[in-house]
C-alpha positions in Angstrom: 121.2 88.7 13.5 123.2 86.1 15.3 127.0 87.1 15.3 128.0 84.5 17.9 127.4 81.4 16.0 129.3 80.2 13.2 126.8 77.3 12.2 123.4 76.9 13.5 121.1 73.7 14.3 117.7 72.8 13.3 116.2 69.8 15.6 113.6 67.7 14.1 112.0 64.7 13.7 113.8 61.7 11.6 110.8 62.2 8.7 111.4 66.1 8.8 115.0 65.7 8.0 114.5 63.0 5.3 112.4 66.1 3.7 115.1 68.6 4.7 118.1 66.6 3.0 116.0 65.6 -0.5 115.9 69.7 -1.5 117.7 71.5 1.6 114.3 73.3 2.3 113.1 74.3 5.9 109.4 74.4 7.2 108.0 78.2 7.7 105.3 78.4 10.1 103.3 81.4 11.9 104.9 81.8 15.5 100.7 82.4 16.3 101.1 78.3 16.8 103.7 77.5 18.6 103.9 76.0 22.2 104.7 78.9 24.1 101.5 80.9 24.9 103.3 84.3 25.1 105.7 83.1 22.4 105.0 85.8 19.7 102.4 88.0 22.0 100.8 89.9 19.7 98.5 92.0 22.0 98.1 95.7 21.8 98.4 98.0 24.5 94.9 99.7 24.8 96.4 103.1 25.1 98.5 102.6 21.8 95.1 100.7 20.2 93.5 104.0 20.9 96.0 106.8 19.6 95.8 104.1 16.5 92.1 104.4 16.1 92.3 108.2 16.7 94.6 108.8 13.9 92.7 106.2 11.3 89.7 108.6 12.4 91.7 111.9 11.8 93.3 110.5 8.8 89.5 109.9 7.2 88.6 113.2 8.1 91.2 115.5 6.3 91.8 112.9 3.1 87.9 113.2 3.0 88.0 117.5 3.1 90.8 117.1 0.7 88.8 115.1 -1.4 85.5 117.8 -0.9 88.3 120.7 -1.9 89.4 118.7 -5.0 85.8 118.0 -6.1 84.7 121.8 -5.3 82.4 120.4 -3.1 83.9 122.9 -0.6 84.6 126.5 -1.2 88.2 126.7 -1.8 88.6 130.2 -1.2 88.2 129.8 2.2 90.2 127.4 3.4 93.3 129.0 1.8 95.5 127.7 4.4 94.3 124.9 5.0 95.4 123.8 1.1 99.0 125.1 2.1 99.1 123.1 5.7 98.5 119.9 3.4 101.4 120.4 1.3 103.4 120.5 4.2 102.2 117.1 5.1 102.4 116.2 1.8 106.5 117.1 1.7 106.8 115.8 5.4 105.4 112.4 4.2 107.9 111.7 1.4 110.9 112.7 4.4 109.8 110.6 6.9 106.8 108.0 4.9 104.5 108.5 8.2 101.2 110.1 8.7 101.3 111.5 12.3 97.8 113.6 11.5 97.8 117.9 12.2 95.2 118.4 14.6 95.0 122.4 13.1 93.9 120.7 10.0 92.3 117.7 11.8 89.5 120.6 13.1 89.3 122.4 9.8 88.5 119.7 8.1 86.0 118.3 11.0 84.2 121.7 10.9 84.1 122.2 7.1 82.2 119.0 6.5 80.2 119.6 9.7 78.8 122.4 8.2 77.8 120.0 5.1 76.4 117.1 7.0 73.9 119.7 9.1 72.5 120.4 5.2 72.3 117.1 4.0 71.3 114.2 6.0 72.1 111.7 3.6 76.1 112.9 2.5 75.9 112.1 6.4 74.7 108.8 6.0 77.1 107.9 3.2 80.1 109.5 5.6 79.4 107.5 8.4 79.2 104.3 6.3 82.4 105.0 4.3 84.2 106.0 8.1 83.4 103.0 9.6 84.3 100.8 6.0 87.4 102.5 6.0 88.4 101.9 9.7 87.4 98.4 9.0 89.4 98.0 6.2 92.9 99.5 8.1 92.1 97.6 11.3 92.0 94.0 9.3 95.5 95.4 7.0 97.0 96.4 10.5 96.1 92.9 11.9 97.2 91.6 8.9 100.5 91.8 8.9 101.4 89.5 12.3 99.1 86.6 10.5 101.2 87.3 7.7 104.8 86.1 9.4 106.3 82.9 8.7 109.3 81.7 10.8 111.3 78.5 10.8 113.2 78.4 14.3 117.1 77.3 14.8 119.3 76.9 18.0 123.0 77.5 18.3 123.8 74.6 20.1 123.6 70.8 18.9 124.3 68.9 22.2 121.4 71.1 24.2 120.2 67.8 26.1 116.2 69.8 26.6 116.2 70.6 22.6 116.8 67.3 21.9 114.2 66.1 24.4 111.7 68.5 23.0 112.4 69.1 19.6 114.2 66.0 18.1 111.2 63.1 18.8 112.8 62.5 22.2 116.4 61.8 21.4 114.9 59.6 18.3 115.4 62.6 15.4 118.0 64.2 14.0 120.0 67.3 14.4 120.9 69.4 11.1 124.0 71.4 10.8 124.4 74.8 8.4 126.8 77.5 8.0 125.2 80.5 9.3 123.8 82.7 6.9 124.0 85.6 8.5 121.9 87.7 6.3 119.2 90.0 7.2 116.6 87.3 7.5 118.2 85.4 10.3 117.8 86.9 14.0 118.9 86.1 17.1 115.7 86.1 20.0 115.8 87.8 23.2 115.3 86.6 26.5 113.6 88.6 28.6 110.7 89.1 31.2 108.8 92.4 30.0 106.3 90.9 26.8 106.7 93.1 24.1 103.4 94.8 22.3 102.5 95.2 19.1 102.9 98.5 18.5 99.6 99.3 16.2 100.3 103.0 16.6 103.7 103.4 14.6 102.5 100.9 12.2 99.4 102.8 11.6 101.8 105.8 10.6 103.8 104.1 8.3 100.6 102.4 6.8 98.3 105.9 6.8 101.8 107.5 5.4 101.8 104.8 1.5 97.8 106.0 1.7 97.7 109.5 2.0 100.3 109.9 -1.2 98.4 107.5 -3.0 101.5 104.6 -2.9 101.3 101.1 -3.0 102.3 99.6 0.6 106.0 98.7 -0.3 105.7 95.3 2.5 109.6 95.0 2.1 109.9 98.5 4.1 112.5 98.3 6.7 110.8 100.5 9.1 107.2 98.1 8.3 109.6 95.3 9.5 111.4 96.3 12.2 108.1 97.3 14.5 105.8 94.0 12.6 108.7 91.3 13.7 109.5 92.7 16.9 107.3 90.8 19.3 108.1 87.7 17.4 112.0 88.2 18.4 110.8 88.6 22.6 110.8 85.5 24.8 110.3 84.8 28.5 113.6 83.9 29.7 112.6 80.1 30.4 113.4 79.3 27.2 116.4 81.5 27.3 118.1 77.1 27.0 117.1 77.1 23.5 119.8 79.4 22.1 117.3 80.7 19.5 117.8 82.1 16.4 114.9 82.7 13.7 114.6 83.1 9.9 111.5 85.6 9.7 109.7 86.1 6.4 105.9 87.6 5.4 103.6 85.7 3.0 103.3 89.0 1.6 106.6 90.1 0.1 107.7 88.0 -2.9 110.5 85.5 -2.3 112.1 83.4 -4.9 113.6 80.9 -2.4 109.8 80.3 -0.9 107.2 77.8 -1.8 104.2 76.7 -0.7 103.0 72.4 -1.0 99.5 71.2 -0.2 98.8 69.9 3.2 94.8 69.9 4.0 95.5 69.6 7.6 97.2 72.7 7.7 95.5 76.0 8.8 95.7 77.8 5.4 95.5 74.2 3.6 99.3 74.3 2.8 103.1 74.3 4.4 105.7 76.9 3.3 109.0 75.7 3.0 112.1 77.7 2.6 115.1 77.1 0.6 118.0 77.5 2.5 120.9 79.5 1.4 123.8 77.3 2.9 124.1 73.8 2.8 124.2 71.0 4.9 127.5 70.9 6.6 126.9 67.9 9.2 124.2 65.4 10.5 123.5 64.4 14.4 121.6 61.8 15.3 120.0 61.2 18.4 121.3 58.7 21.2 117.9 56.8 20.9 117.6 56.8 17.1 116.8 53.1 16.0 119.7 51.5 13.8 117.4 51.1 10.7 116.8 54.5 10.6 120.5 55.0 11.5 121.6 52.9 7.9 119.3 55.1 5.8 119.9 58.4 6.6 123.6 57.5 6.7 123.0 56.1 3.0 121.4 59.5 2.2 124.1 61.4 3.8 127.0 59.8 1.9 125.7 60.8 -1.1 125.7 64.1 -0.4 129.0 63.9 1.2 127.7 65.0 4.8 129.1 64.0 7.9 126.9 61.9 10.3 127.8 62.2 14.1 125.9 60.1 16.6 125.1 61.9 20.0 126.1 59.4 22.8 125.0 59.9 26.4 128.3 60.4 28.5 129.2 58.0 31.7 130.4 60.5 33.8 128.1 63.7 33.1 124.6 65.0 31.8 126.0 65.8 28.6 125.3 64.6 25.3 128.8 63.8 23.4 129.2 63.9 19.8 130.6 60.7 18.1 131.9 60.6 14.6 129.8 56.6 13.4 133.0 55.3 12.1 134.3 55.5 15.9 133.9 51.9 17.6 132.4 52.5 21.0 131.1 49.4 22.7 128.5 51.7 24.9 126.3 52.1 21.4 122.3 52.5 22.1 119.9 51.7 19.8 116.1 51.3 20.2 
């Protein structure tokens, strides 16, 4: 969260900020389509892929022997020990809410329905299909949750001369101004140059953890969170100029202030839009904005009672100055 900002700046085009003022709502988009190609790298580190797979495969193993011991399918005098080794997971789960496998257990379990598969070729058959269904099933949740983020991007500055380039239709869009909210939604991105993995494995735990005490997946789980949004806070430090901070959300965990309209030309067929939590404290328009466009927004402003600067190239430097419109400057540019 961004502690060195008191407001924060959202450049966009002059259309986009029409839509921004008429219900103070922000466009939320998956970081999977943005510009920058390791923006939001979302790979997995092969080692960490595998430990993942190897404890979906142990975790299938022993819920499927406790499943056999439940059922009586497996003589439950023997395995004694094994019963009291899975309450201890059992208890360790509600502590910690991971699933980090036993491999004493992992073995017991492998052996026990061994020994059935070798007598029955077809409770093989139906293992093998309900392994591989159930790996399938995890893999797609696990990979779920990165298609699942939504982000809507802000910048701490308002005169960064490349944002407006880049971001504001080329000096012709607008800059938007509001209090920073500051809440636990709202991060600040780091620059870096070592790209940041998904890290499958410790998601898999927390994931395998809701499973194995028969929970629902609680989405909103800080620890879920933390390790899903982390590669989408890690940038290369070439964009380090953009001063970023981002309001992260998922699709998946309900949110009063987010809402969904119908655009066909969308990926999923519609835009999400959140609704901010601070208002509108000033407009900036940029130095090439047309003087139509100029009249209306100013119109639009007024009756919200929000400021509107104009950003003015200066004579002396590469710097963009802000100018209050009621100031008379006789260097005014319009296109």
């Amino acid at each position: 969260m961004s502690k060195r900002s008191k407001y924060i700046y959202k450049y966009v085009k002059y259309d986009d900020a029409l839509a921004i003022l008429d219900d103070n709502s922000v466009s939320l988009g998956n970081p999977l389509r943005f510009n920058d190609p390791f923006d939001c790298f979302i790979g997995v580190d092969e080692s960490n892929k595998t430990k993942s797979m190897e404890l979906l495969n142990e975790f299938f193993y022993i819920t499927k022997f406790i499943q056999l011991l439940d059922t009586h399918e497996i003589d439950n005098s023997k395995y004694q020990s094994a019963e009291k080794i899975i309450d201890t997971i059992r208890h360790e789960i509600v502590k910690s809410r991971e699933f980090k496998g036993n491999q004493k257990l992992y073995k017991t379990a492998l052996s026990a329905i061994n020994e059935i598969c070798s007598k029955d070729s077809t409770f093989l058959e139906t293992l093998t299909k309900e392994k591989n269904d159930f790996v399938k099933t995890q893999e797609k949740r696990l990979y779920g949750f990165r298609e699942s983020v939504l982000v809507s991007c802000f910048c701490e500055r308002y005169d960064s001369i490349l944002m407006w380039g880049h971001y504001a239709d080329r000096d012709r869009g607008v800059c938007i101004e509001y209090e920073n909210p500051n809440n636990e939604n709202f991060y600040s991105v780091k620059y870096q140059n070592k790209r940041i993995p998904f890290n499958l494995y410790k998601i898999t735990c927390r994931v395998l953890g809701y499973l194995f005490t028969n929970d629902v997946i609680d989405e909103a789980d800080d620890v879920l969170i933390k390790n899903i949004i982390e590669p989408f806070l890690t940038k290369s430090v070439d964009w380090k100029y953009e001063y970023e901070i981002r309001c992260i959300f998922s699709k998946n965990v309900k949110n009063d202030d987010i809402y969904q309209i119908d655009r066909p030309y969308k990926p999923d067929g519609v835009q999400y839009l959140y609704r901010m939590p601070t208002k509108v404290t000033k407009i900036f328009l940029g130095c090439k904005i047309n003087k139509e466009r100029v009249e209306h927004i100013t119109k639009v402003a007024k009756e919200k009672n929000i400021p509107v600067i104009k950003m003015r190239t200066n004579n002396g430097f590469y710097r963009l100055d802000p100018i209050p419109l009621d100031t008379k400057n006789k260097e005014e540019n319009y296109e």
